[in-house]
N, C-alpha and C positions, 0 to 999 in steps of 0.2 A: 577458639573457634577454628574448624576445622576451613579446608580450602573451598571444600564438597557446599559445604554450611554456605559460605561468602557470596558463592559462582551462583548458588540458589536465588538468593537475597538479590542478589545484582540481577539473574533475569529476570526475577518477581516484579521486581521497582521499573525494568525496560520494556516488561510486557504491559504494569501498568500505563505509563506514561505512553505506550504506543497507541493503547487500546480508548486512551482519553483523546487523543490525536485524534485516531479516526472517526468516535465518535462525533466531534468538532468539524471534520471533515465532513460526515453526511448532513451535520445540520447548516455549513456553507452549501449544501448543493441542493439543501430542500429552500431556505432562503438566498439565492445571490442576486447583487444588483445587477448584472449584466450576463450574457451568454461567455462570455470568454471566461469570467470569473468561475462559473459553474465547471468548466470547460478545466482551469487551472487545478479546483477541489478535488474534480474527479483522478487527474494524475497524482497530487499528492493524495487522495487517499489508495488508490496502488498503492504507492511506495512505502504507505504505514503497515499496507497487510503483509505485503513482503517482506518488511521489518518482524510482525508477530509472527510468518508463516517459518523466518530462518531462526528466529529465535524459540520457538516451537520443535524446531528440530535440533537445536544444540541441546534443547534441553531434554529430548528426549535419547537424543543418541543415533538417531534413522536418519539414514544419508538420502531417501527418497525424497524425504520432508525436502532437500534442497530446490532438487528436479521439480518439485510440484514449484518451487518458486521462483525458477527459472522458466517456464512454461507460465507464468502468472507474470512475470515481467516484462514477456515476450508480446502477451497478449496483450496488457495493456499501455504498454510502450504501441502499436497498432491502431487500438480503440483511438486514443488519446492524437495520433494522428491523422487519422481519417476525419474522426470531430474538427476537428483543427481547419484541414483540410475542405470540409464542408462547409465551414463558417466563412472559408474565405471567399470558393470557390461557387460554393453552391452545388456542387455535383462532386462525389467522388472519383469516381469514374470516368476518365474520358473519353 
């Protein structure tokens, strides 16, 4: 088996296993018992797409693929505080 062959295999198996992730993830956030729990799904499921969005790009070779998920970690590193933030607070904004 070739190295090309392996590296294929290995992202095929990390794109599945992410992509079962996240789907697990949307179905915590359409059922959770509480607002904070929903609140936790919603960041990890971020961090699964970023997971497909970089492994999407090694496997294709495009250095943008990064940027787009760097700009996607940005934003929901943000989201994920603000919520956060609101939950405690009641107002984002002060």
């Amino acid at each position: 088996m070739t190295t090309q062959l392996l590296v294929n295999i290995a992202l095929g198996f990390a794109a599945v296993c992410y992509a079962i992730a996240l789907l697990l993830n949307a179905w915590r956030i359409l059922r959770p018992r509480d607002v904070p729990d929903r609140v936790l799904a919603l960041d990890t499921l971020t961090v699964n797409a970023i997971a497909l969005i970089v492994l999407a790009g090694i496997w294709t070779g495009r250095l943008v693929v990064f940027e787009v998920a760097i700009l996607f970690a940005m934003t929901g590193f943000i989201g994920t505080v603000a919520y956060s933030r609101f939950l405690l607070r009641g107002d984002i904004i002060e």
